[in-house]
TORFI-928013 format. One record per residue: residue in three letters; y, z, x of N, C-alpha, C in turn. Coordinates in steps of 0.2 Angstrom, whole numbers, plus 5000, padded with zeros to 4 digits. Example, Ala and Ser with C-alpha at 12.3 -4.5 7.8 and 13.67 -1.06 7.14 Angstrom:
// residues 2
ALA497250395066497850395062498450395066;SER498950355064499550365068500050395064;
// end
This chain:
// residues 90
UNK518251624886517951564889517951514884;UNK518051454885518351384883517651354884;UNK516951334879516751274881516851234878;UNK516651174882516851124876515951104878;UNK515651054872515051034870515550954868;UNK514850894873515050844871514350824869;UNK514750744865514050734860513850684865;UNK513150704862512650624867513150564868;UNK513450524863513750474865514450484872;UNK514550534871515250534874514950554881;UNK514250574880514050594889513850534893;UNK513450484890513250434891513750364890;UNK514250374888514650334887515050354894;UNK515050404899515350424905515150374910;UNK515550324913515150284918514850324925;UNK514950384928514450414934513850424931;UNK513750464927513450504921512850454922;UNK513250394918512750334916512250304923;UNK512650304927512450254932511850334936;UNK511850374934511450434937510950424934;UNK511150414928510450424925509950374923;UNK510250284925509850244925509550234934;UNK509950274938509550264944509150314946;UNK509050384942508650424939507750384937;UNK507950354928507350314927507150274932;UNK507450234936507150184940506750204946;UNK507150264949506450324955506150334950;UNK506050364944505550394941505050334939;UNK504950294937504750224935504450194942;UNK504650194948504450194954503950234958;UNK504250314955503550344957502850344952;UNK503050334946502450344941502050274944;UNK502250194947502050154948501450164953;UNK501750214959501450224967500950274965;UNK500950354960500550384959500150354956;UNK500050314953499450244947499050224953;UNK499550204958499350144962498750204966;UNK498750264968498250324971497850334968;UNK497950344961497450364955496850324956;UNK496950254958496250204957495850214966;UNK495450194963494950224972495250144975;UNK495350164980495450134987495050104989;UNK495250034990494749974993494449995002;UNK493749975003493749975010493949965013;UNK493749975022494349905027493749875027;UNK493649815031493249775036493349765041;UNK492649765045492749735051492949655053;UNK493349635058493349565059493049555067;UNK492649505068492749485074493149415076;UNK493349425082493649365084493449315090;UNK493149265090493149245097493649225101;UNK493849215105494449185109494849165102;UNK495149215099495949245094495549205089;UNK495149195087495049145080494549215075;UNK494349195072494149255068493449205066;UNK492749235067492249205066491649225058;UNK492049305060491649345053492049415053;UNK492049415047492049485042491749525038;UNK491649595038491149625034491149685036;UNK490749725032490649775036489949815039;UNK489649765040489249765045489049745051;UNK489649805053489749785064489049785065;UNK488749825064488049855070487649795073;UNK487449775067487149705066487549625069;UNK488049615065488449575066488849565075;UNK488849605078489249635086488649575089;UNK488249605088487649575095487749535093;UNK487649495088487449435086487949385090;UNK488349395090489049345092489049355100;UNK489049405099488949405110488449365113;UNK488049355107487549315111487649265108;UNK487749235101488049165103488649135104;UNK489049165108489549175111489549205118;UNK489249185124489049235130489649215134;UNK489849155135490549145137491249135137;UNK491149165129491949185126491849265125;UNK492749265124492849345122492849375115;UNK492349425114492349435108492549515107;UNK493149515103493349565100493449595091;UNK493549645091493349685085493949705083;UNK494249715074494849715073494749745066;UNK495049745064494949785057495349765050;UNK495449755046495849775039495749805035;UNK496249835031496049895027496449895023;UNK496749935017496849915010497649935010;UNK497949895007498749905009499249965009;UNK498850005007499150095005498650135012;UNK499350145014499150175023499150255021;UNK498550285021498550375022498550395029;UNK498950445029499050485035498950565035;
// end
């Protein structure tokens, strides 16, 4: 049996080879970034409300904040909507 051993430069000198192995570091370099991005605690969502589609307040304090608006707002529509931190878990 015949091997042949090639030296670092002649492996990396092979353009598939090469082009593997730089799109290799680039996923690896990609995941290391998004695992980072996990590692830090996660911001909260907030609540928004909205009067007829306009946005009056945000916070996270619905309980308090809900009534308030309904009542100064008896004749408009007020809805409740959310944001949350741009890393979606499922």
């Amino acid at each position: 049996m015949n091997k042949t051993i090639l030296s670092k430069k002649q492996l990396t000198s092979q353009l598939p080879y090469r082009r593997s192995i730089q799109h290799l570091l680039a996923r690896l370099q990609s995941l290391e970034a998004k695992v980072e991005q996990l590692s830090q605690p996660l911001p909260q969502f907030e609540y928004v409300l909205r009067v007829n589609d306009q946005e009056v307040w945000a916070g996270t304090d619905l309980a308090t904040h809900y009534p308030k608006m309904v009542q100064q707002y008896p004749q408009s529509t007020v809805s409740i909507g959310w944001r949350s931190s741009p890393v979606v878990l499922i």
